[in-house]
Each structure stands twice: as C-alpha cells, then as structure tokens.
C-alpha positions, 0 to 999 in steps of 0.5 A: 591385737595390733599385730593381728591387725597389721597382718590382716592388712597385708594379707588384703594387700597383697590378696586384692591385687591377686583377686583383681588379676584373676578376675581381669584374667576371668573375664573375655573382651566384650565383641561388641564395641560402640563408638560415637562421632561428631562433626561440624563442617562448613557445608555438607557435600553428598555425591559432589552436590551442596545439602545445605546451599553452601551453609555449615552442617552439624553431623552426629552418629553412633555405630555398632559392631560385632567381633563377627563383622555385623555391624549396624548404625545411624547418623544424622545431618542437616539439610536444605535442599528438599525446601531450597528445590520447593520439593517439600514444605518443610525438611531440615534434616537428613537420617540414614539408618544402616547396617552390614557386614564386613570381613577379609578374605583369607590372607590375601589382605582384601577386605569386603562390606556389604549392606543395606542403608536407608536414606530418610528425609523427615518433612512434607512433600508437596504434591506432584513431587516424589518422596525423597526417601531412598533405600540402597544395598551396597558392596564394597571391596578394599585393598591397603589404601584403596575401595571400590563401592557399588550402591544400588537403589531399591526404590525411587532415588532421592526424589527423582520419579520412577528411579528404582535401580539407579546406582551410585559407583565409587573408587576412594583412596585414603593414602597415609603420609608415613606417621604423620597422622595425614591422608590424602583424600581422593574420590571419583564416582558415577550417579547413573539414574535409572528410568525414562527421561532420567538421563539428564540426572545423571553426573560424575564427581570428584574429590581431593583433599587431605585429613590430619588424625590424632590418637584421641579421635579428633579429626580435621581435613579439607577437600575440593569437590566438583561435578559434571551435574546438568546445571539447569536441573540441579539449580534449585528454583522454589515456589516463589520462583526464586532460583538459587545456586547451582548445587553441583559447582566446585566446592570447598568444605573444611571440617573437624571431627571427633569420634569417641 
C-alpha cells in the first residue's frame, strides 16, 4: 500500500503541472481590460482655468477597453466654480462619462481617437442662468510623442448661453527623457465660443511641466498653466457680490496618481 501511495503521489505531481499548462495553453487573453485611477492634486485645472479656486482636488475613474480599439469610461472631481460664479445653489462636483474608439493606421505609426464625452455638473442652477452641462465629440490624432485634438460642443458649453458649436483645439506632447521614467509635459490650445456675443469667452492657454512614472502605476508631476482669459468675465462674483479670483491667472498644480 505505501508503495501504491508514493506512486499515486508522483503521478499528481508530475500530472497537475501538465494539467495547469494545458489549460494555461487552452485559455485565450481576455480582450477586455479594466484599469482604475486615482489622483489627489493640489488644484484641478481645466483648459488653463482653476475648478476649485485654487483648492485640492480628489479625482478618480475607471476605464474600459477592448482588444478592437472600443473603449468607454467614467471619471470624476470636485469642483467649486458653478457655486464660486453664484450660477448654481449648490455643485461640488464634476462627472464625465465617455467613450470611443482608438487605432493606428497601417504602419505609418500614427495613431486616431475619436469619440464622444459628456460633461455632467450635478447641483441646481438658479434662474437666468444656463445649465453647465456640455456634450462634445472629439478626434484626436498622435504621432510618437506628439497629439493634435479636436473637441466640438454639441450643446451649449459649459454654462455660457446659446453655445452649440464652440470647440476646444489642442496640441500635447508627452516627451520621455531616455529611461528615466520622466516626461515632459507641454500643452497649447484654443477655447473658441460660438454664438453672438460670446467673443469675450473666448481664450488661449498653455501649459508646462514634467512627470516621473513608475512600473507599479504611481505617477507624480508638476505643471505651470496660464491663459489669455478675459479677466472681468472669468472673476467669479457670487450673489452676495462678492468677487473672488481670477480663475484664469498662471498657476502651479503639483499632483500624484495611481493607476491600477
């Protein structure tokens, strides 16, 4: 019996780790992939201008993707300047919901993005103001370090009224130094508002900084940001009358992130 025993024992040895390498060899990577983030920075900047009056920002999202190219997302932050420019009783925060679909073409090693985003301000606006709530669809095209985007309203944008089909230009570059795990980060674009009378909401920014990456998803990175904003339309005054900063001065955001 003890001989049967010790030659059942070798058999599973040797049999299980064959078993699991068939079926390792059996199953096909999944095409699908879900990824999280996470970010705290010491302001959130959109488009050159302060959300949060200068104040720290919580950001989180989840994203999917698709072997194919589809992918689809959410993310989230919070926000002060719907209640900060007395357009809304209440807001504190900031969803976008999105989705798209990415590729390259052939060889030539350029890559595309094109897709559609929905801004969402949940709170309530008060009256004679326009919901801040702005849809876009997007494209976007890269080469190696360098992407040109393209963001075109389909609505009113980001509460300025009768908006449909402002657009938002962009050109990035993310430049890596060598294998250090640093980029630099540079960034121009144009806010070009649509719609009678909408001139003076209209504004350049720009952006530099630099980022340091490592393999297990931590991220952290600085960046100076400033604008060409009108500053009597974009200093926020209140109900109250009280007038609060200018929201599209040069700025300097620290941050650090984790994805996973």
């Amino acid at each position: 019996m003890r001989k049967s025993l010790m030659v059942a024992a070798l058999l599973g040895t040797f049999a299980a780790p064959a078993a699991v390498m068939a079926e390792e060899a059996a199953a096909p990577a999944s095409p699908h992939t879900i990824s999280y983030n996470v970010g705290l920075y010491s302001q959130y900047i959109f488009r050159g201008l302060t959300q949060t009056a200068e104040k720290p920002a919580l950001q989180g999202g989840v994203d999917y993707s698709h072997a194919s190219g589809f992918y689809a997302g959410m993310w989230g932050s919070n926000i002060s300047w719907l209640q900060d420019f007395g357009a809304y009783s209440e807001s504190s925060a900031e969803i976008d919901v999105y989705g798209g679909y990415k590729n390259t073409i052939g060889e030539t090693g350029i890559s595309y993005d094109v897709g559609l985003l929905q801004y969402y301000y949940p709170g309530n606006v008060k009256s004679g103001f326009t919901n801040a709530n702005t849809t876009e669809v997007y494209g976007a095209l890269g080469w190696k370090w360098i992407t040109a985007k393209y963001s075109h309203a389909l609505t009113n944008a980001f509460g300025v009224a009768d908006s449909k089909d402002t657009y938002y230009a962009e050109l990035n570059a993310l430049v890596p130094i060598m294998d250090t795990g640093i980029s630099i980060i540079a960034h121009v674009g144009k806010q070009e508002f649509d719609g009678s009378g909408n001139d003076i909401a209209s504004y350049s920014d720009w952006k530099l900084g630099a980022t340091k990456g490592w393999d297990n998803g931590i991220n952290v990175g600085g960046y100076y940001t400033d604008t060409d904003a009108d500053k009597g339309f974009y200093t926020p005054v209140n109900a109250g009358g009280k007038v609060g900063e200018y929201i599209g001065k040069e700025q300097f955001t620290v941050f650090v992130q984790k994805t996973f």
